[in-house]
N, C-alpha and C positions, 0 to 999 in steps of 0.2 A: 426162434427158428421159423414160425409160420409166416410175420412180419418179412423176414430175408426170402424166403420162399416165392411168396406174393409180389414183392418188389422184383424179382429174378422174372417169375411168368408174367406180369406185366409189361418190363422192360421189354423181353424178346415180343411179347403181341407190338407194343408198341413201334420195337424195330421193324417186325414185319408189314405192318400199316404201312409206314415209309415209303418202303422200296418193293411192296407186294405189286406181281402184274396179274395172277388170276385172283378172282376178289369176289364174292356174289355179299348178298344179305337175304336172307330170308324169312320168310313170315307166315307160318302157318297156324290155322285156327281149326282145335281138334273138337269131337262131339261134345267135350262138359264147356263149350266155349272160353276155353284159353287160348289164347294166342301166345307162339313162341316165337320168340325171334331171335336167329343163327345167325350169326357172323362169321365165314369163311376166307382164309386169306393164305396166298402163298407165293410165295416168291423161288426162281432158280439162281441158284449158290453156280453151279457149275453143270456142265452135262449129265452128272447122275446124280448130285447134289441137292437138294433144296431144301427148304423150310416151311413150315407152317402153322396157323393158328386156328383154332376153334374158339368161339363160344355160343353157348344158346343162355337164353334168359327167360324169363316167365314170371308171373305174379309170386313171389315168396319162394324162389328157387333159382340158381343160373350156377353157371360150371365155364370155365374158362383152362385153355391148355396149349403147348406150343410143343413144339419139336423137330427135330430133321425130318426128311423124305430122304430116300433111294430110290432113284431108278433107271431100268434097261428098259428095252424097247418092245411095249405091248404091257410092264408092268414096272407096280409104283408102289414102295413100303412104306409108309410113315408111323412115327411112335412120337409121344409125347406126354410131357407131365405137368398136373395145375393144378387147382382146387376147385371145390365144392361148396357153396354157400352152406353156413351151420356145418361143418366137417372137420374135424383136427388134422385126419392124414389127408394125405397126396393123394388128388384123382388123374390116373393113368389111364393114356386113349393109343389107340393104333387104328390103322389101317389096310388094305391089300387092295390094289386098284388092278383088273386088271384087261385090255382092250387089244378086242381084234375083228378088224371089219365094222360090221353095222353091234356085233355085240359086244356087252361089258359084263364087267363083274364086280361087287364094286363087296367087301365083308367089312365091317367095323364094330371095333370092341371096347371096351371102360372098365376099370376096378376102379378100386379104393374108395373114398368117402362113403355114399350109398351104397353100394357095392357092385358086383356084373351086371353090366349091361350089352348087346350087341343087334347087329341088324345086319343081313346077307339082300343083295339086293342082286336079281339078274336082269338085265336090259335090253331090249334091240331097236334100234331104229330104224322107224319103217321110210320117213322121210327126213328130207332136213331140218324138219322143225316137229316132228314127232317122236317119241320115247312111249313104249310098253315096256311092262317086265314085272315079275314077281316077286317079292319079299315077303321073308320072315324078321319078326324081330322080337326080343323079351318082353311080357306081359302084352304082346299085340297079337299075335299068331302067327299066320299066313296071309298073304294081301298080295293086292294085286294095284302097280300104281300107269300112271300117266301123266306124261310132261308134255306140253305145246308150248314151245316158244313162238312167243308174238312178234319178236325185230330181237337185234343185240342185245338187247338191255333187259327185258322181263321175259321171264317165264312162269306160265302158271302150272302147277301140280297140281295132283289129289294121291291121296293113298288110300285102301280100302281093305280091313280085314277081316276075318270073319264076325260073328256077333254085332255087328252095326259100327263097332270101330271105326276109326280115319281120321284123317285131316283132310284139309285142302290150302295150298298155299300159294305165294307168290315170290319167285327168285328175283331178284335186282344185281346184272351183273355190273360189275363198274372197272 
């Protein structure tokens, strides 16, 4: 079953790869010096329709998952299911995106394998190549991050939580 499983959430990341038009990779490096690196992909099925793939990777740990979108105008649903390295059950992700004006909202959540996980993130931007806003997220706290996009293609972040926490990283949109 894990075998049919794996070949099933590979298949679809893979379909989604294909035919994906919004697409980043990302790269961040947190204070014990690991770097993670995210793979975001997703493609429109139809007007309220879509699909999409996650995964992040790291030294001795990655999770991978796919699923539909839904959405109307100013808001966007995604769920989806995949695994956990070292895990037997299904690791289960969603989303709630949701956009009006210069702000966003953006909630994401995880079961199964390791177990909850989640991050609420609020945004505004101040110009067309700046992002502020606030986040909490499981075992991080409360933070506060910053996105500068340099051209099309990169942007750099940082996130910052209390106790000395953070990352800082690098988006590659393609």
């Amino acid at each position: 079953m894990k075998t049919l499983f794996t070949a099933i959430a590979l298949a679809i990341t893979i379909s989604l790869a294909i035919v994906a038009r919004a697409n980043d990779v990302e790269f961040n490096h947190d204070h014990s010096g690991k770097t993670c690196m995210q793979i975001n992909l997703a493609t429109t099925v139809s007007k309220h329709i879509g699909l999409y793939g996650y995964s992040a990777n790291k030294t001795g740990w990655g999770e991978a998952y796919a699923g539909p979108t839904f959405a109307i105008p100013h808001l966007q649903v995604g769920i989806a299911a995949g695994m956990e390295t070292g895990r037997k059950n299904a690791r289960f992700g969603g989303f709630v995106s949701a956009k009006s004006g210069r702000t966003s909202l953006l909630a994401l959540g995880e079961d199964g394998g390791s177990g909850l996980w989640y991050r609420a993130e609020a945004k505004y931007q101040l110009d067309a190549k700046t992002l502020v806003g606030v986040l909490q997220e499981k075992n991080q706290g409360t933070g506060i991050l910053v996105e500068r996009k340099l051209d099309k293609t990169i942007t750099l972040r940082a996130r910052f939580y209390g106790g000395g926490n953070g990352d800082v990283g690098m988006k590659l949109a393609f």
